[in-house]
KEKOL-767458 format. One line per field, with one value per residue: x, y, z of N, C-alpha, C in turn; residue number from 0. Coordinates in steps of 0.2 Angstrom, whole numbers. Layout:
BEGIN
n_X <- (X	...) $
n_Y <- (Y	...) $
n_Z <- (Z	...) $
ca_X <- (X	...) $
ca_Y <- (Y	...) $
ca_Z <- (Z	...) $
c_X <- (X	...) $
c_Y <- (Y	...) $
c_Z <- (Z	...) $
i <- (NUM	...) $
//
This chain:
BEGIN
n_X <- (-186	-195	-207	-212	-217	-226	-235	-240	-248	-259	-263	-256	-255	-256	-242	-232	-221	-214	-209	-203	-192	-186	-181	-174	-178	-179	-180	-192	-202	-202	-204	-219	-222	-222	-230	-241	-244	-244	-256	-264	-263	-268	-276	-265	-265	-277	-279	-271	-278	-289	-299	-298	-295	-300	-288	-280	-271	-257	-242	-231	-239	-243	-229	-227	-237	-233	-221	-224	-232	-222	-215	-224	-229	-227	-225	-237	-246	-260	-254	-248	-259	-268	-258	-254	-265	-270	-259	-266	-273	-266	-258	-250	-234	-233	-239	-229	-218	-219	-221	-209	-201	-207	-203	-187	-185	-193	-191	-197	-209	-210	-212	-226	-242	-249	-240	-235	-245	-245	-231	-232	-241	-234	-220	-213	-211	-202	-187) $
n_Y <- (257	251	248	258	264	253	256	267	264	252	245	235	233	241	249	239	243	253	246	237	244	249	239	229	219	206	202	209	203	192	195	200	189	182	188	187	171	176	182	172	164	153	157	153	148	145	132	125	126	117	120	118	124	121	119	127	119	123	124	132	139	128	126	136	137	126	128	139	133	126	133	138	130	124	114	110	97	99	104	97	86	91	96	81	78	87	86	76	79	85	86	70	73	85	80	75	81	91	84	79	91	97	87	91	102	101	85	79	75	62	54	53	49	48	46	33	28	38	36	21	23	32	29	25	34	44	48) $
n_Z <- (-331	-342	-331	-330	-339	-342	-331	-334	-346	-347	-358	-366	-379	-389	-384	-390	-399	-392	-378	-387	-391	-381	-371	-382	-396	-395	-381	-378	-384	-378	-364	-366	-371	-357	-349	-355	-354	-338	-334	-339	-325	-315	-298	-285	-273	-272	-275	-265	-257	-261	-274	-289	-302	-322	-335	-347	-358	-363	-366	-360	-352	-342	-337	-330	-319	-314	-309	-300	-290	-285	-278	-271	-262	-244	-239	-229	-222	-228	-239	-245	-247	-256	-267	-271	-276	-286	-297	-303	-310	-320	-337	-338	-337	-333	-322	-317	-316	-306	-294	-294	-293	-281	-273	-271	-264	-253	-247	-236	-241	-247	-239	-234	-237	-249	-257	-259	-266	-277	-283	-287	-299	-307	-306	-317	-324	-322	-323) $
ca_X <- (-189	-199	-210	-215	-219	-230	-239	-245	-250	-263	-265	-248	-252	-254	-236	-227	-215	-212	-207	-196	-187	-185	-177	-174	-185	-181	-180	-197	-205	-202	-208	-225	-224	-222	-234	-247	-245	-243	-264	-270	-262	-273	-276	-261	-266	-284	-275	-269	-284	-295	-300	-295	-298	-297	-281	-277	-266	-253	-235	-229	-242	-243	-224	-226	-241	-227	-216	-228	-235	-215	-212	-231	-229	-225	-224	-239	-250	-264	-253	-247	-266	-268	-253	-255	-274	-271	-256	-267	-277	-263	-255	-245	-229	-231	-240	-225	-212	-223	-222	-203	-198	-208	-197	-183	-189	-194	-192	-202	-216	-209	-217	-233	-247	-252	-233	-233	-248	-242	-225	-235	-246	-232	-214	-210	-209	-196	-178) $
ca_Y <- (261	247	247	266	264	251	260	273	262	248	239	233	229	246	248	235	244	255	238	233	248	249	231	225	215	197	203	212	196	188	198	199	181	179	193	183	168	175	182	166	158	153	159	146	150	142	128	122	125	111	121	115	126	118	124	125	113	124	119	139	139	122	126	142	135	119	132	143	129	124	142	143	125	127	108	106	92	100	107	88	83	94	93	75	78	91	84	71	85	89	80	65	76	89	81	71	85	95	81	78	96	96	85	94	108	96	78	74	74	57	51	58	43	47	45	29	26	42	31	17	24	38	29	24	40	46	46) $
ca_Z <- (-336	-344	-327	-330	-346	-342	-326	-337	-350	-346	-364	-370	-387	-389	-383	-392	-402	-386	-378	-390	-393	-373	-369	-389	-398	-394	-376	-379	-388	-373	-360	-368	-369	-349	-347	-357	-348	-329	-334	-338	-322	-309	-291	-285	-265	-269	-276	-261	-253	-265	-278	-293	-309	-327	-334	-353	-360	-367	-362	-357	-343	-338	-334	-326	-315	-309	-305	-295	-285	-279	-275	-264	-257	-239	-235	-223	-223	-232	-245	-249	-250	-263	-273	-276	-281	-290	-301	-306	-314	-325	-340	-333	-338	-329	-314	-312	-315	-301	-287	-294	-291	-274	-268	-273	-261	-250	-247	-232	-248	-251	-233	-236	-237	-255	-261	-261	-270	-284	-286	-290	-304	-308	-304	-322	-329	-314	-324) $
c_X <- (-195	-207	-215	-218	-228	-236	-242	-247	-252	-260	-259	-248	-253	-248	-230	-221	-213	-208	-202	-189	-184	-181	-176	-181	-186	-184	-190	-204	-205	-204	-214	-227	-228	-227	-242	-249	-247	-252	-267	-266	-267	-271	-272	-263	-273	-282	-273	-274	-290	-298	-296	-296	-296	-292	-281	-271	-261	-248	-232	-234	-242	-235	-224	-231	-236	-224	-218	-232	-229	-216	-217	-230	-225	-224	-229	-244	-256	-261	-251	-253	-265	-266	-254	-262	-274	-266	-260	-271	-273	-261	-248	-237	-227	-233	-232	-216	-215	-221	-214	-198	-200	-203	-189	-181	-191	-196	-195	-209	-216	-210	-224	-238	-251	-245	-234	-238	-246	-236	-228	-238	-240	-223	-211	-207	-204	-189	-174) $
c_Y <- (258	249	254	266	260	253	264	270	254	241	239	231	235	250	245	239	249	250	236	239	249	244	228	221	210	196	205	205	192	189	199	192	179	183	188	179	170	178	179	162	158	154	150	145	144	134	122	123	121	114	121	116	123	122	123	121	114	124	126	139	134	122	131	140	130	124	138	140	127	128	141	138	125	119	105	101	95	103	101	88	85	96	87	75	81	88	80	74	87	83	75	69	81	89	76	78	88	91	80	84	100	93	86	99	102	88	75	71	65	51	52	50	44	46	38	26	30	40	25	17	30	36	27	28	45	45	46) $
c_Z <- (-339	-339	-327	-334	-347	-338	-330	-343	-351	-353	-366	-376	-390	-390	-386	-393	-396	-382	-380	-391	-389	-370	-376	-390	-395	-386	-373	-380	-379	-367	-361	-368	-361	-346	-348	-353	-342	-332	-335	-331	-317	-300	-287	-276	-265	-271	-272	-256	-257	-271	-285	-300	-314	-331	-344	-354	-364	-362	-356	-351	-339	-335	-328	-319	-310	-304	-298	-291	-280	-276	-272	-261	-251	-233	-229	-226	-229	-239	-248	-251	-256	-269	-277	-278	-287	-297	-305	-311	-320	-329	-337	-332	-334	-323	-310	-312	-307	-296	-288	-290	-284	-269	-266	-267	-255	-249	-242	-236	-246	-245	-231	-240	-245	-258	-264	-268	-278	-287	-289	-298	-308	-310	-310	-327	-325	-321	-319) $
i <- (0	1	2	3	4	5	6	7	8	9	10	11	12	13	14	15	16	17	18	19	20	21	22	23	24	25	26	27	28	29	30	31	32	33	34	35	36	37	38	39	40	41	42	43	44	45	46	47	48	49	50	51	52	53	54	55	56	57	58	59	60	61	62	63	64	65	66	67	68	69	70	71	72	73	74	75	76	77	78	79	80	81	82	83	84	85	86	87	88	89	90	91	92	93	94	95	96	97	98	99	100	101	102	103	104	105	106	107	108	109	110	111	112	113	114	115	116	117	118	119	120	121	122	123	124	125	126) $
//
């Protein structure tokens, strides 16, 4: 019902209390949240092709972004490259969750010719 609502109505802050009345508030609160976020995420596709846009430094996207690199990464050579480049671009926290939960998803990561060097410069913050 939510998704009907939304198709025929662009500006969602318009809609709030529609929104809320339709899933609850808290529910409501939170879905405008996650909406906010996913419009600032970046094109994650280019990402893994070298382009490396500056990111704000707010915690909600910087998570959302981690989780949308595991989910697109597909394990090939070129998409390590870019991982371990990019991660350095983020705050230590979250480049080392990103290359943690990479391996997760994938452990041949952890043969990968930048590995050794991102353990070295990275391996203390590993729990």
């Amino acid at each position: 019902m939510l998704s009907n609502i939304l198709k025929a109505n662009e500006n969602m802050n318009q809609i709030t209390p529609i929104i809320y009345g339709t899933i609850g508030y808290s529910s409501g609160i939170e879905f405008i949240s996650y909406v906010k976020v996913y419009e600032e995420l970046p094109d994650v596709s280019s990402i893994y092709e070298g382009i490396y846009p500056q990111i704000k430094k707010q915690p909600a996207l910087l998570y959302a972004l981690v989780s949308a690199l595991v989910e697109y990464f597909n394990g090939s050579d070129t998409h390590k490259e870019h991982l371990f480049a990019f991660s350095e671009t983020l705050p230590t926290e979250f480049g080392v969750m990103l290359i943690k939960d990479v391996i997760i998803k994938d452990e041949s990561i952890a043969i990968h010719s930048a590995f050794d060097k991102w353990l070295a410069k990275y391996g203390e913050y590993i729990i």
